[in-house]
C-alpha positions in Angstrom: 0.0 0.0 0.0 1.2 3.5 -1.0 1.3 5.3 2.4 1.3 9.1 0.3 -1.7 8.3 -0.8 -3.3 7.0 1.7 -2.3 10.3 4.0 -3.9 12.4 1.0 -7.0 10.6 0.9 -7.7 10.9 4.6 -6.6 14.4 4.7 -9.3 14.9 1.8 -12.4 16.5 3.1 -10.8 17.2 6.8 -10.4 21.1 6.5 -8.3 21.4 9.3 -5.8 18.6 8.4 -2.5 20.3 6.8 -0.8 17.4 5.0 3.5 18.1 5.6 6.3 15.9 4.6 5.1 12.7 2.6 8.1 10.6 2.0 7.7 7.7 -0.1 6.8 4.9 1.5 5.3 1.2 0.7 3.7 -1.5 3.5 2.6 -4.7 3.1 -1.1 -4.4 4.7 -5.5 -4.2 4.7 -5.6 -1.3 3.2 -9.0 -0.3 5.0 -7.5 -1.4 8.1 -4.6 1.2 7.6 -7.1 3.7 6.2 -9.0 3.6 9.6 -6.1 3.6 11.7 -4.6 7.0 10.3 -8.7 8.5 9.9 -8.8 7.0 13.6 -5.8 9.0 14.8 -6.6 12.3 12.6 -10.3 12.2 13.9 -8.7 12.1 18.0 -6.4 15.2 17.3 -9.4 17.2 15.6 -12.2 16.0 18.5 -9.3 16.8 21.0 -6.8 18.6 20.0 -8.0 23.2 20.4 -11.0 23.6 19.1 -10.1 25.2 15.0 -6.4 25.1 15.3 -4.6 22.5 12.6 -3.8 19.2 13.0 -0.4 18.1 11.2 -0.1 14.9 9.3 3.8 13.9 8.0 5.0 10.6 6.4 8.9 9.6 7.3 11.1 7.1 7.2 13.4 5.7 9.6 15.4 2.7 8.3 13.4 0.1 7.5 10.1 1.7 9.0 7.6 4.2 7.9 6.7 6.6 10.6 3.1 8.1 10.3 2.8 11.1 12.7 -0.6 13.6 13.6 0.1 15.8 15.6 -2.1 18.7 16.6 -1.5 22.0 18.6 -2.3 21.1 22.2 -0.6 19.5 24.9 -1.6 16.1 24.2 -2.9 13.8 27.2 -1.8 14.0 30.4 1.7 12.2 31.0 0.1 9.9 33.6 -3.1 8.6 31.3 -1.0 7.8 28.3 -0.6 4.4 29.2 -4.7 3.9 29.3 -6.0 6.1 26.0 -5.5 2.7 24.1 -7.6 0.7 26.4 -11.0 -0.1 25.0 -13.7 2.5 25.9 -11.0 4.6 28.2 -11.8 8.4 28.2 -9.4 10.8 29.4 -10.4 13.4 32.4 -12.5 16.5 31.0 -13.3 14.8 27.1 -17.0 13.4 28.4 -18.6 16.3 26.4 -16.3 15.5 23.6 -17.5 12.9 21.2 -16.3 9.3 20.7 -16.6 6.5 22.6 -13.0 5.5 23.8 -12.5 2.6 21.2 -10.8 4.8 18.2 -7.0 4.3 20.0 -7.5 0.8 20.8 -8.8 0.2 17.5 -6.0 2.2 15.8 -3.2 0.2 18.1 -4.8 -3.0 17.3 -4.5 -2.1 13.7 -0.7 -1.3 13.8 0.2 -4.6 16.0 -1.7 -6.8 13.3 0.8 -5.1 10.8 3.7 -5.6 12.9 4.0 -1.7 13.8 3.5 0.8 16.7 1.6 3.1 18.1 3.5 5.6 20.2 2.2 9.4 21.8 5.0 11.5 22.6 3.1 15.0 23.9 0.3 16.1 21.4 2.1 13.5 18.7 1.2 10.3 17.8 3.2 7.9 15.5 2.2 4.9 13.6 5.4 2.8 13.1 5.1 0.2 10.4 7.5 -2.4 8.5 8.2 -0.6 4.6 7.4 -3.4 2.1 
């Protein structure tokens, strides 16, 4: 799967996404399972991320692994909940009037450790690590 254009189509038609570095990049993978992965993570930065500020999407390479990363403009979760925003149906302090349902980062992390990849959060960051084809 061609990672560049899977960033472009879910940036399509998500006005606030701004679409950065896209390095070329192939994996081995469900596409749709990848698709919703990367829409999961770009949908949790624009629910939670300040409200009309961008979200950033970039595509890198590091070795022999592509590094997805969407990253908005806040602070991120708190340091001592990161651990628990990829358990099912988890929901960080002060998001209950936000919407979701707690199951878009478990989903997402599922989804990268059935492609032998990674999920990691690193303030307001969050990188998808996968194996390049």
């Amino acid at each position: 799967m061609d990672l560049p254009e899977l960033v472009r189509g879910e940036a399509r038609g998500r006005e606030r996404v701004i679409v950065g570095e896209l390095a070329p990049a192939e994996v081995r993978g469900d596409p749709q399972a990848l698709r919703r992965a990367l829409g999961n993570l770009l949908d949790n930065a624009l629910i939670h991320g300040p409200p009309g500020q961008p979200v950033h999407v970039d595509l890198r390479r590091a070795g022999d692994r592509a590094q997805l990363v969407v990253r908005d403009e806040g602070q991120g979760p708190p340091p001592d909940s990161r651990e628990r925003i990829f358990e099912r149906f988890h929901r960080g302090p002060g998001t209950a009037e936000r919407p979701g349902s707690g199951l878009g980062l478990p989903i997402a992390a599922l989804i990268a450790r059935r492609h032998d990849g990674t999920i990691a959060v690193d303030g307001a960051a969050f990188t998808l690590e996968l194996p390049l084809a």
